[in-house]
PAGU-482699 format. One line per 8 residues: number of its first residue (from 1); their letters; for each residue x, y, z of N, C-alpha, C. Coordinates in nm, 2 decimals. Example, Ala and Ser with C-alpha at 12.3 -4.5 7.8 and 13.67 -1.06 7.14 Angstrom:
2
1) as) 1.32 -0.57 0.78 1.23 -0.45 0.78 1.32 -0.33 0.78; 1.28 -0.22 0.71 1.37 -0.11 0.71 1.29 0.00 0.79
REM end
This chain:
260
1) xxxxxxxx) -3.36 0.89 -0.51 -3.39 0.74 -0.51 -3.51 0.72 -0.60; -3.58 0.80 -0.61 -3.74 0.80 -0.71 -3.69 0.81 -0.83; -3.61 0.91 -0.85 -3.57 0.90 -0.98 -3.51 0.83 -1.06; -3.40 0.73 -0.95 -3.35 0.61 -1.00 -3.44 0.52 -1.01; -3.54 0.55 -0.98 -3.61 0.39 -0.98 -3.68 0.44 -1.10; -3.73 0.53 -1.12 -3.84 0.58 -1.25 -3.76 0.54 -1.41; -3.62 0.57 -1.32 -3.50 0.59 -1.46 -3.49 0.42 -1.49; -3.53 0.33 -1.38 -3.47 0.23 -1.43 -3.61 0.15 -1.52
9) xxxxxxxx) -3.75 0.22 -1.48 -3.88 0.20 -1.53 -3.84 0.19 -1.71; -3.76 0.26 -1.70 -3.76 0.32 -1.88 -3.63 0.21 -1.93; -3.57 0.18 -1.84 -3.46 0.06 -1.95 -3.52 -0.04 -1.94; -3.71 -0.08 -1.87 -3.70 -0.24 -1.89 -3.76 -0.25 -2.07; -3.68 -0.34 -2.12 -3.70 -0.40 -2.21 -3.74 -0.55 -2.22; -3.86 -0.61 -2.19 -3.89 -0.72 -2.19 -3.84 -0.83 -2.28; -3.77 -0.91 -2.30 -3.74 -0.96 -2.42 -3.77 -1.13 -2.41; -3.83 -1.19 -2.52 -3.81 -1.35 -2.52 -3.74 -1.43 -2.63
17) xxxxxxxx) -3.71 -1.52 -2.65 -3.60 -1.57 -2.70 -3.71 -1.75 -2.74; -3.74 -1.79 -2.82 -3.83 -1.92 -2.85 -3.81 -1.97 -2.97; -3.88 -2.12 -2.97 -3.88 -2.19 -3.13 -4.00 -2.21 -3.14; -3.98 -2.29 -3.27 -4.16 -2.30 -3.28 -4.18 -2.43 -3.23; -4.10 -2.56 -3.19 -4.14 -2.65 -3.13 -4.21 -2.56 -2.96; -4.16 -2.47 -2.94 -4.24 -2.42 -2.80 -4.34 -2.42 -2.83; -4.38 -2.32 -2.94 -4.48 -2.27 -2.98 -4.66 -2.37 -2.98; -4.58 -2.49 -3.08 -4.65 -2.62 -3.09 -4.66 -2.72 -2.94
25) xxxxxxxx) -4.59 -2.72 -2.86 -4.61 -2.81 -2.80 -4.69 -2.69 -2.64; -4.64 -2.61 -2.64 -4.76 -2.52 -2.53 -4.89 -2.49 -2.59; -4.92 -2.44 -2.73 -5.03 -2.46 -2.78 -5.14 -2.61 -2.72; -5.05 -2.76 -2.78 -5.12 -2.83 -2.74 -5.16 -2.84 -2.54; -5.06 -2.79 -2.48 -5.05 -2.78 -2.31 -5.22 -2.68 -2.32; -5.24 -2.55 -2.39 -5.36 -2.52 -2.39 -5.45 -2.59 -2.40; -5.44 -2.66 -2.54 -5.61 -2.77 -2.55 -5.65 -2.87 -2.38; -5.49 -2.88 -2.37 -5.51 -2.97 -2.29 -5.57 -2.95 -2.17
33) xxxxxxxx) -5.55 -2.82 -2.08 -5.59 -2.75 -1.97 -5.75 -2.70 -2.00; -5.81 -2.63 -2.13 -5.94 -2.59 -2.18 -6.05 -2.72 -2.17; -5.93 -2.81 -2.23 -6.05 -3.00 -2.20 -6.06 -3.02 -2.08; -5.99 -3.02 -1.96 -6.00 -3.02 -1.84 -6.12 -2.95 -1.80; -6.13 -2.82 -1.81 -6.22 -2.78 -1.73 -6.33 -2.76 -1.79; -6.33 -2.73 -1.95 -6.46 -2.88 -2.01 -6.54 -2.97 -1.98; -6.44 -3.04 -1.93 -6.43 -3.19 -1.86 -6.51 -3.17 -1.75; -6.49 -3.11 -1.67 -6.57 -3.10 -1.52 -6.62 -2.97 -1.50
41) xxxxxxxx) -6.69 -2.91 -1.62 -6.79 -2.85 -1.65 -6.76 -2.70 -1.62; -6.68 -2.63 -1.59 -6.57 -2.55 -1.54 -6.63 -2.41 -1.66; -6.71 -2.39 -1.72 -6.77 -2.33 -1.86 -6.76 -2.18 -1.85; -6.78 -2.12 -1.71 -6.77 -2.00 -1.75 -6.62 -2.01 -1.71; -6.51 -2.05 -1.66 -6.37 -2.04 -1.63 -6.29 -2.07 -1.77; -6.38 -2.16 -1.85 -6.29 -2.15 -2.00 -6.32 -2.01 -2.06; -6.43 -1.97 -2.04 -6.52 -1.84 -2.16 -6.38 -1.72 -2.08; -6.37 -1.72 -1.91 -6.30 -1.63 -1.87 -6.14 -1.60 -1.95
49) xxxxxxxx) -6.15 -1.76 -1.95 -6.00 -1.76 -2.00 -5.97 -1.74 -2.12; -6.02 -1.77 -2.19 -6.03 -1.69 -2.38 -6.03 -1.58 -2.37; -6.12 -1.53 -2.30 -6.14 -1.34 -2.28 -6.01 -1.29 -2.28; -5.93 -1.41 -2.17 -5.78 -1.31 -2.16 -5.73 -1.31 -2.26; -5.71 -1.40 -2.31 -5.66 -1.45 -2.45 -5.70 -1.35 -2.54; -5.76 -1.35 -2.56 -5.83 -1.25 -2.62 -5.78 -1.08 -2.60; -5.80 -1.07 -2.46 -5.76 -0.92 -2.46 -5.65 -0.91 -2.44; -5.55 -1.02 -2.39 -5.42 -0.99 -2.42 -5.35 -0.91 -2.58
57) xxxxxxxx) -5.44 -1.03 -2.65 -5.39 -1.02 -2.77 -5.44 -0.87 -2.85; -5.55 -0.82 -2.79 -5.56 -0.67 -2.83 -5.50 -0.56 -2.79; -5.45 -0.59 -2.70 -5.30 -0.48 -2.62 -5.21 -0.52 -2.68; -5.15 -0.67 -2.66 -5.01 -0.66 -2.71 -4.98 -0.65 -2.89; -5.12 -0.69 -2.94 -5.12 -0.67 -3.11 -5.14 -0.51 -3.14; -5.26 -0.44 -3.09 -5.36 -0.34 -3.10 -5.26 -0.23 -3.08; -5.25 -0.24 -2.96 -5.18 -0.14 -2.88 -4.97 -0.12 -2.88; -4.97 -0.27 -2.86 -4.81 -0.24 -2.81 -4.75 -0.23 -2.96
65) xxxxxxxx) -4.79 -0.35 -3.05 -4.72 -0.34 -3.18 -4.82 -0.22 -3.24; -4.94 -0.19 -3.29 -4.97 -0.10 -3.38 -4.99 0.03 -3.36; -5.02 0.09 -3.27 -5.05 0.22 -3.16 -4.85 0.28 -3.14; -4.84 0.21 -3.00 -4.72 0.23 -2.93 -4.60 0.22 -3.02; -4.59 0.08 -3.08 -4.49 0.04 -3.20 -4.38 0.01 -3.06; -4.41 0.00 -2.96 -4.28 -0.08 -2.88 -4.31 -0.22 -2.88; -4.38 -0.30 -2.92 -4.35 -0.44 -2.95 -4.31 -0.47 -3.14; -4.14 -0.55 -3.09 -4.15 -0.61 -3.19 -4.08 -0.78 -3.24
73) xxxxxxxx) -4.08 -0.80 -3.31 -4.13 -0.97 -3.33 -4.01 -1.01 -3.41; -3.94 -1.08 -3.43 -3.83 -1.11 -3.56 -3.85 -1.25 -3.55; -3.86 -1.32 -3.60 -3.77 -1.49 -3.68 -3.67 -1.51 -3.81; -3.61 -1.57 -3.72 -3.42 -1.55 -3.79 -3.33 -1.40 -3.82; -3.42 -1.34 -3.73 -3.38 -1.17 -3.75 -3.40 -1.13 -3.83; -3.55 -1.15 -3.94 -3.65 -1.09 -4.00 -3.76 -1.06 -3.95; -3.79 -0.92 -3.92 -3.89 -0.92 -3.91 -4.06 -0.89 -3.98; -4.19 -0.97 -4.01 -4.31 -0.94 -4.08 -4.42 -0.93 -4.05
81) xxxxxxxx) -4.50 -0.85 -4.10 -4.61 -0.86 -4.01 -4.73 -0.97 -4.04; -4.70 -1.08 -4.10 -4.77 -1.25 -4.08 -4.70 -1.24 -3.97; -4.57 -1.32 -3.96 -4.49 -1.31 -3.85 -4.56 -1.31 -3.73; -4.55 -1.15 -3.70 -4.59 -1.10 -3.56 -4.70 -1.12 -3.56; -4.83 -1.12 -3.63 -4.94 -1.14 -3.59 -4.95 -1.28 -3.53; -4.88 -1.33 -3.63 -4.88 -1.52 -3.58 -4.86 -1.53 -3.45; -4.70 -1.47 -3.43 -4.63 -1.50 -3.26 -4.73 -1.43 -3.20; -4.78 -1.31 -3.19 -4.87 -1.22 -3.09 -4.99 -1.29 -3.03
89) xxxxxxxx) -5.05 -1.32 -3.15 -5.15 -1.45 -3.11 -5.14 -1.54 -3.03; -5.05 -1.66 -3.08 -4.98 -1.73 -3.01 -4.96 -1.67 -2.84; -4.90 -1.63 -2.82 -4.82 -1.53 -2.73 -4.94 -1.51 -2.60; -5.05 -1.42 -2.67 -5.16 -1.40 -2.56 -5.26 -1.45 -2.56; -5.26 -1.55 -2.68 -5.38 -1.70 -2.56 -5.30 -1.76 -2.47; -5.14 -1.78 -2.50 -5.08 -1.88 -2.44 -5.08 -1.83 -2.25; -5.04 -1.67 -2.27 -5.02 -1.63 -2.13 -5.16 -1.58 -2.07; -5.28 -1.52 -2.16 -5.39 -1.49 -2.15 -5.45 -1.57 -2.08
97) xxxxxxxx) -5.48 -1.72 -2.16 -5.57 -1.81 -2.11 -5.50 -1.88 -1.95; -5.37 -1.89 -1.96 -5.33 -1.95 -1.83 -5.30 -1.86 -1.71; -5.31 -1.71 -1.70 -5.31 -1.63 -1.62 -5.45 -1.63 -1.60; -5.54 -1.58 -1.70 -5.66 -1.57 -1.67 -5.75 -1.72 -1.58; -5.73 -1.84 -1.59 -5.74 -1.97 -1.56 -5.73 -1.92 -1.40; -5.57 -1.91 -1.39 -5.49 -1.92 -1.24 -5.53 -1.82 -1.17; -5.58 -1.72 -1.19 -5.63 -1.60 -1.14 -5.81 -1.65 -1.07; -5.89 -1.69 -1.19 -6.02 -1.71 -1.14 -6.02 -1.84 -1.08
105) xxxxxxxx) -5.94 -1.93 -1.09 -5.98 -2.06 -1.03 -5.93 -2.01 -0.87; -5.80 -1.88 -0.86 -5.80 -1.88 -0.72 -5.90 -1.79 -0.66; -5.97 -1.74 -0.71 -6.07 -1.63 -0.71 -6.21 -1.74 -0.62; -6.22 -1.88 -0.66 -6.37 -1.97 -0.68 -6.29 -2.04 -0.57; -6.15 -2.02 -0.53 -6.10 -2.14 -0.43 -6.14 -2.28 -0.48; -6.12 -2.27 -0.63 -6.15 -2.39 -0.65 -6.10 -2.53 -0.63; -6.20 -2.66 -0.59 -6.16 -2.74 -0.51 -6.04 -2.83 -0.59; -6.00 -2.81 -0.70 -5.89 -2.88 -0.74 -5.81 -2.76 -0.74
113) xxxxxxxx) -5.78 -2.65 -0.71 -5.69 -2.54 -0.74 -5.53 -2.58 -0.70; -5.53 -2.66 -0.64 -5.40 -2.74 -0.61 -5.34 -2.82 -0.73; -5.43 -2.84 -0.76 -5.35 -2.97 -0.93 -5.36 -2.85 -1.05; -5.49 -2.75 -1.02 -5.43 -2.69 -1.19 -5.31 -2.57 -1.15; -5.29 -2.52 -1.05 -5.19 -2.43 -1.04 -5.08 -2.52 -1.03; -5.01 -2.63 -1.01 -4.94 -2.72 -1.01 -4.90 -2.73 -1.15; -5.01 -2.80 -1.22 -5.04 -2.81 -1.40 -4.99 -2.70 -1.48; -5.04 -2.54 -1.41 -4.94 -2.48 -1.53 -4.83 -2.43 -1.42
121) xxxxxxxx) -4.75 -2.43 -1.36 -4.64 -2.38 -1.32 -4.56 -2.47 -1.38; -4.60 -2.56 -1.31 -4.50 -2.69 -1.38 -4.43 -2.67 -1.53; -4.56 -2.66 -1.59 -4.52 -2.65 -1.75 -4.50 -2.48 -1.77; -4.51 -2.39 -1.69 -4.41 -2.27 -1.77 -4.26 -2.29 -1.71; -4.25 -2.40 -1.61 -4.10 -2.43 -1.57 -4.04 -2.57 -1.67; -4.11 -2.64 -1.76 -4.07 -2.76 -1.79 -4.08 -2.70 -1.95; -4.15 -2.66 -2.01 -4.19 -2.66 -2.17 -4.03 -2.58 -2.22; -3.98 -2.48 -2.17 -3.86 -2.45 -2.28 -3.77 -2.57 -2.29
129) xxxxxxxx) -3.74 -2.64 -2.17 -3.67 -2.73 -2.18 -3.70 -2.83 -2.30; -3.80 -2.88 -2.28 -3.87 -2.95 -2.41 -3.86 -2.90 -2.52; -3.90 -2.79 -2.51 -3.90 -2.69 -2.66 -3.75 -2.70 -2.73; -3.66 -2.72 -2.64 -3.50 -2.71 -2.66 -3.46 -2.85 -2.78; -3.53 -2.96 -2.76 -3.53 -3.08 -2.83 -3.52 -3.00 -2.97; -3.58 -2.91 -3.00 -3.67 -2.91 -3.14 -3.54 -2.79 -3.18; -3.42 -2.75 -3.15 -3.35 -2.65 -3.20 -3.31 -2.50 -3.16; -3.24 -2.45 -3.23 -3.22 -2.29 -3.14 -3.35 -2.26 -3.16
137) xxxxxxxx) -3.30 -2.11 -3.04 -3.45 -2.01 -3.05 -3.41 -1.90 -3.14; -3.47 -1.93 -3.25 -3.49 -1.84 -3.39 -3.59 -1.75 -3.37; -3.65 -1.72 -3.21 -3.75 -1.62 -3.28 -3.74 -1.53 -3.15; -3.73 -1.37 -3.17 -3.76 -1.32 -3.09 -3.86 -1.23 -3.07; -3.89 -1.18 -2.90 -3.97 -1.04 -2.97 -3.91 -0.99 -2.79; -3.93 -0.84 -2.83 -3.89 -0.75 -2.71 -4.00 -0.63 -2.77; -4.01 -0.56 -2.58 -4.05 -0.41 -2.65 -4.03 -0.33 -2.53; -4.05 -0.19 -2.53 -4.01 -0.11 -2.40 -4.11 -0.11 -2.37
145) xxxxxxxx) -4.10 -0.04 -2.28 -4.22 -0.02 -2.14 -4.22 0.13 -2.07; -4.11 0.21 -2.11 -4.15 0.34 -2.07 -4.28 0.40 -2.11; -4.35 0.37 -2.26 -4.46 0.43 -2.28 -4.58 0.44 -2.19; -4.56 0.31 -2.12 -4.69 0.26 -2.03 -4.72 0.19 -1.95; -4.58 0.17 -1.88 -4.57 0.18 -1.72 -4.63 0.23 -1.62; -4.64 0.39 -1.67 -4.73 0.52 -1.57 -4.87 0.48 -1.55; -4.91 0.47 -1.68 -5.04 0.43 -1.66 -5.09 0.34 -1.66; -5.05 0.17 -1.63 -5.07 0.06 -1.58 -5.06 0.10 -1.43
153) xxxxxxxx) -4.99 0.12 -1.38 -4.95 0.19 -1.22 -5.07 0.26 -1.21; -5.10 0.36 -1.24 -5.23 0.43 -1.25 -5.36 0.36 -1.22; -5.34 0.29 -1.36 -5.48 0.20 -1.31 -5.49 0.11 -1.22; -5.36 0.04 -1.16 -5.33 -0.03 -1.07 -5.38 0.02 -0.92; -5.35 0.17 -0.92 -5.38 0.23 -0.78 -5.52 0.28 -0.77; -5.58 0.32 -0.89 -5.70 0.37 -0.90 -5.76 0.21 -0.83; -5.79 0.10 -0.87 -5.82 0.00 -0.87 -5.82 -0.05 -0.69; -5.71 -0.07 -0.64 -5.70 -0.11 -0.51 -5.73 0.00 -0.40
161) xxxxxxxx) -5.70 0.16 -0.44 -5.78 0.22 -0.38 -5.92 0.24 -0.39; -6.02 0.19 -0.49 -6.15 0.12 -0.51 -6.20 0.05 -0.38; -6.09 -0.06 -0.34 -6.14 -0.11 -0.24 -6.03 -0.09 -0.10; -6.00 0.00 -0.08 -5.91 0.06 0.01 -6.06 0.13 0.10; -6.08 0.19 -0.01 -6.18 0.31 0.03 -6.33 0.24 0.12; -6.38 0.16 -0.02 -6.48 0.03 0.06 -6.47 -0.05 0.17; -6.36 -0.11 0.17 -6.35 -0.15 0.34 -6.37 -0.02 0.43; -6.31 0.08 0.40 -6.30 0.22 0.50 -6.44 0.23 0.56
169) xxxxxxxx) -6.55 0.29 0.41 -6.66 0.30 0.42 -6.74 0.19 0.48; -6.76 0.09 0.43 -6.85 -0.04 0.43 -6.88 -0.05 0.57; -6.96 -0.09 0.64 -6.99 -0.11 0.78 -7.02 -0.24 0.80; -7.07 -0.33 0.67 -7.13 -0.47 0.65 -6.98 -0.58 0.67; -6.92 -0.52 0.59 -6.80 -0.65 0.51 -6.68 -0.57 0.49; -6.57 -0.64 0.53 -6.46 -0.63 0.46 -6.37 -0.70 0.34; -6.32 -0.65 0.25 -6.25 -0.74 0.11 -6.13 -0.79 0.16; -6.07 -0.90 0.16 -5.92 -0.92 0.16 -5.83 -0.94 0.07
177) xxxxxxxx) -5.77 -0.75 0.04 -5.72 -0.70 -0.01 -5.61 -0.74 -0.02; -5.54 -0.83 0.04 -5.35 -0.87 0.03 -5.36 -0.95 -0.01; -5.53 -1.05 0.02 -5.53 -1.19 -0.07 -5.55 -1.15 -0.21; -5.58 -1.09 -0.29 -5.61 -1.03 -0.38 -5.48 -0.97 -0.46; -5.41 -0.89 -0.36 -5.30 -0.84 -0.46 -5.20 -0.98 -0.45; -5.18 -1.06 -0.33 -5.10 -1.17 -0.36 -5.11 -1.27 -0.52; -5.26 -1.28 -0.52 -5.27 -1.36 -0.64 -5.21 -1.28 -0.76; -5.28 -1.13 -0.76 -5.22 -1.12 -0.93 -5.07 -1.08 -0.89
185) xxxxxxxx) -4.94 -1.06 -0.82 -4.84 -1.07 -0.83 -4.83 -1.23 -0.84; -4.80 -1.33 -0.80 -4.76 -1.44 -0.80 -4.81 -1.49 -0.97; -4.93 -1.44 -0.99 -4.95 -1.52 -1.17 -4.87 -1.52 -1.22; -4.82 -1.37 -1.24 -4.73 -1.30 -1.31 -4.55 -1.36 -1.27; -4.59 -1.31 -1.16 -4.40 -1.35 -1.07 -4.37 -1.49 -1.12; -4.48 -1.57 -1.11 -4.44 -1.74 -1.17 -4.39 -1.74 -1.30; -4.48 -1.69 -1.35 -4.37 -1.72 -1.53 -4.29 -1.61 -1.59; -4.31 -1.49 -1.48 -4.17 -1.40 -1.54 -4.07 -1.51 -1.48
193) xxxxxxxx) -4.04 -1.60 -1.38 -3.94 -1.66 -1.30 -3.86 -1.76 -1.38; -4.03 -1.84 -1.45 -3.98 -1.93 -1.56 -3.90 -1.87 -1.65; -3.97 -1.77 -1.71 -3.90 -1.71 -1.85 -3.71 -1.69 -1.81; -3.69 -1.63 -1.72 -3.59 -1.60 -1.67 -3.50 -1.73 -1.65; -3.55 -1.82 -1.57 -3.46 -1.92 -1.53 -3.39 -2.02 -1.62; -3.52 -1.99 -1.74 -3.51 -2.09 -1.87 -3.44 -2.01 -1.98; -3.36 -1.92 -1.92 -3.34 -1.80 -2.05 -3.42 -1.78 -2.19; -3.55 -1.83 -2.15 -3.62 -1.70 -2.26 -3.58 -1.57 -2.25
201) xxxxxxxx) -3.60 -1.51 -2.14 -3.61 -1.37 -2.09 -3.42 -1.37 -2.06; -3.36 -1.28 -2.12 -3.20 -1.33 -2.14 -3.20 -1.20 -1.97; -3.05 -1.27 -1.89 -3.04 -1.20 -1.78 -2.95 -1.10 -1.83; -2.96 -1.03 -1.74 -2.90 -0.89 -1.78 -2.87 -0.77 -1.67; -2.84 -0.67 -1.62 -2.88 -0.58 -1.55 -2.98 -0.53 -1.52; -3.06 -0.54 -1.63 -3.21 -0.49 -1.56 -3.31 -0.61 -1.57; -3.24 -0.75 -1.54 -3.34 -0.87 -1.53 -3.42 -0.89 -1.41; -3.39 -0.86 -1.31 -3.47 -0.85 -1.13 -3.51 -0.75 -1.16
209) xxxxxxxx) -3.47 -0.64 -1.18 -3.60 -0.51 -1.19 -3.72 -0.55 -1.30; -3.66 -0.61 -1.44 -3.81 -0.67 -1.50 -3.90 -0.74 -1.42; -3.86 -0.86 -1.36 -3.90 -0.92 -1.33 -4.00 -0.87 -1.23; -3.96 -0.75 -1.09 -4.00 -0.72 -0.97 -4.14 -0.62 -1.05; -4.10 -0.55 -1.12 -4.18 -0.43 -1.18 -4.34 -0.52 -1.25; -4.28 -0.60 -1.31 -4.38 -0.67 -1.38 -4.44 -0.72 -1.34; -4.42 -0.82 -1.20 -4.50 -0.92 -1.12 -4.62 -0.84 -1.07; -4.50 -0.69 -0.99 -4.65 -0.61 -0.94 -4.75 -0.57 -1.00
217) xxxxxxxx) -4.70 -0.47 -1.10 -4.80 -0.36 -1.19 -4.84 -0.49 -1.31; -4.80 -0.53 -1.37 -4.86 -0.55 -1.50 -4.99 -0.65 -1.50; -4.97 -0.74 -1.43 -5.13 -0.88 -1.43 -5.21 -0.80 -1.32; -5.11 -0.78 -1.21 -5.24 -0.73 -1.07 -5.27 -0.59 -1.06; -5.22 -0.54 -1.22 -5.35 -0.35 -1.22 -5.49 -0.43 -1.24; -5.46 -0.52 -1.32 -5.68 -0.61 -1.31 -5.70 -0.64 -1.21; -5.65 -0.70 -1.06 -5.67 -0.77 -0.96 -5.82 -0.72 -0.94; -5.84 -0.58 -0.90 -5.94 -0.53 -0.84 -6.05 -0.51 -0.93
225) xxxxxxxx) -6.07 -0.49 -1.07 -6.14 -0.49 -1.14 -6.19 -0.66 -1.13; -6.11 -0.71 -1.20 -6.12 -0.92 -1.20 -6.23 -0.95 -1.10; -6.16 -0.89 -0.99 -6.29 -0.91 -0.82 -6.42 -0.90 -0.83; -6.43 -0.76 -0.91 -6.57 -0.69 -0.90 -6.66 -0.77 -0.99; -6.59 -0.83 -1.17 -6.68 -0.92 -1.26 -6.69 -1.09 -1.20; -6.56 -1.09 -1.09 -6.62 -1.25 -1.06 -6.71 -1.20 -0.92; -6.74 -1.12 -0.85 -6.91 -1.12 -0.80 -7.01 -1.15 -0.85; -7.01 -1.08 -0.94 -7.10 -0.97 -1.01 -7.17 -1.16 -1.09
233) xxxxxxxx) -7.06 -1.23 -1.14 -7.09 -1.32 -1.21 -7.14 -1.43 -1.12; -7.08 -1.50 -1.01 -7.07 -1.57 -0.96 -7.22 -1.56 -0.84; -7.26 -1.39 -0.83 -7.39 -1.38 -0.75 -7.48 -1.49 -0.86; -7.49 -1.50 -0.93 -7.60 -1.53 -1.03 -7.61 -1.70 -1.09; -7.46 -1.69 -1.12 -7.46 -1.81 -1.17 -7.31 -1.91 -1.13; -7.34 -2.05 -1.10 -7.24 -2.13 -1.05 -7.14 -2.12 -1.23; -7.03 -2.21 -1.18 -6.98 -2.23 -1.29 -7.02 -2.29 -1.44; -7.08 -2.41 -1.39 -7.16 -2.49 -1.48 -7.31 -2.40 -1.55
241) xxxxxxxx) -7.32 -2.29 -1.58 -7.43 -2.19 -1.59 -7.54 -2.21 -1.51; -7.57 -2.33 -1.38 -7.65 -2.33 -1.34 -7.70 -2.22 -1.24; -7.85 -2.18 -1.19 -7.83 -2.07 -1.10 -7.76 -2.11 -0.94; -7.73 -2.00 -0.91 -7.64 -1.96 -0.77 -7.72 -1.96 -0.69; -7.70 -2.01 -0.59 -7.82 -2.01 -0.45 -7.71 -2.00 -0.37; -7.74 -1.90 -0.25 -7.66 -1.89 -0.17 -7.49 -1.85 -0.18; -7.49 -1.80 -0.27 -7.33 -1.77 -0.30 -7.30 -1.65 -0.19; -7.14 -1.72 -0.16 -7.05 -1.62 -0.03 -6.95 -1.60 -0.12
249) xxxxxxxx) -6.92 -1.47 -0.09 -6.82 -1.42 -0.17 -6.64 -1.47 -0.09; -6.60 -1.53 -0.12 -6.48 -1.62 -0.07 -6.38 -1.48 0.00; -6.37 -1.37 -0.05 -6.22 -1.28 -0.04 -6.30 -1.15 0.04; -6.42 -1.20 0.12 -6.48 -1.07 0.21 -6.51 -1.18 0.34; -6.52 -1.10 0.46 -6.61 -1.10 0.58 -6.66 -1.03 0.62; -6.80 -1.08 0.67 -6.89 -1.02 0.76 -6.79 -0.96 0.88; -6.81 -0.81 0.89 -6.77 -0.75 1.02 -6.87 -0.76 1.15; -6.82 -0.80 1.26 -6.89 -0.80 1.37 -6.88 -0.69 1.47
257) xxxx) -6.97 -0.69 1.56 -6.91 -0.56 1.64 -6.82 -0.55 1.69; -6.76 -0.64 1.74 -6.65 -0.67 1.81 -6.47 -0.62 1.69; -6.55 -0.66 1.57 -6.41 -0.64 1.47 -6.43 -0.46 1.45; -6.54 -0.42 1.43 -6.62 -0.28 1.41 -6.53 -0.17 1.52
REM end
């Protein structure tokens, strides 16, 4: 049974299917989400969210296309590398900044977290539709995942056993760990669901195993890491850079004797 499952690790082929009216009109869905928390002063949660953007785009550019060479990129079934740099870009501010967003805003329990997790689900469930106005999807990109599956998993386990171990040890506090892994599966699970439902992500035989594999390991191998820089940040300083007084860390409790 391990081996069918390891065997089935190695046929997922991620693939998306888009136009460039997507491209342009989620782009602006960014400005728009970035002004928001602009807007209500939200400063270190935009800087977070670039960062993803950012380091998405150095894995899936750096790593998946130039390293690995299992990402690749075609429009009208040419493939270049303007092209791909273009889409890649594109690609991981788009899921960068709104995973990263949805991840720390549930991290701060932040008090609108209800309207922006609303705000982008909505729109990774509504934008292909829209995008559809504007013509076929002339553009694709796929890549495998055998290369680096093992060791996303890896880091994933190293990571929650991090704080497996710390609740064990700790005598002060416990982390709540399922709240934690809940968030980074669900980031993920929401817009592999979209991609899927909206046939970006074309269905297939191995479209539920993409989807299952991906939600867990790929966004929530950071869950536990993500944790440790929004302390580490949040001891110090509120959102708005001003200083932190009194900060409680939202996803721990004080153990009492009675829990002890």
């Amino acid at each position: 049974m391990n081996i069918n499952f390891l065997s089935s690790l190695e046929n997922i082929t991620p693939t998306r299917n888009f136009n460039l009216t997507y491209i342009i009109i989620d782009s602006v869905f960014l400005c728009v989400l970035l002004g928001l928390l602009i807007y209500q002063k939200k400063y270190i949660t935009v800087i977070w969210a670039l960062f993803g953007g950012i380091l998405y785009f150095l894995v899936d550019y750096g790593y998946f296309y130039w390293i690995s060479g299992s990402r690749i990129v075609t429009v009208n079934g040419v493939s270049s590398e303007a092209n791909t740099a273009l889409v890649l870009l594109w690609m991981s501010l788009s899921y960068g900044i709104t995973n990263f967003a949805y991840i720390w805003l549930c991290l701060k329990k932040d008090k609108n977290l209800k309207e922006y997790l609303f705000m982008i689900i909505i729109w990774w469930l509504v934008a292909p539709s829209i995008a559809s106005l504007g013509g076929e999807n002339n553009i694709q990109t796929f890549r495998t995942t055998g290369q680096y599956h093992g060791y996303m998993a890896l880091i994933l386990i190293v990571g929650y056993m991090i704080l497996i171990i710390y609740n064990i040890v700790n005598k002060k506090k416990m982390i709540n760990i399922l709240h934690l892994n809940l968030i980074g599966i669900s980031v993920q699970f929401a817009w592999e669901f979209a991609l899927l439902v909206n046939s970006i992500r074309p269905i297939n035989e191995h479209s539920l195993t993409t989807m299952l594999v991906n939600s867990i390991i790929e966004t929530n191998l950071g869950m536990p890491y993500i944790y440790f820089i929004f302390i580490a940040i949040y001891s110090y300083y509120n959102d708005d850079f001003t200083k932190a007084i009194d900060f409680k860390d939202p996803y721990s409790k004080v153990i009492s004797r009675s829990d002890s």
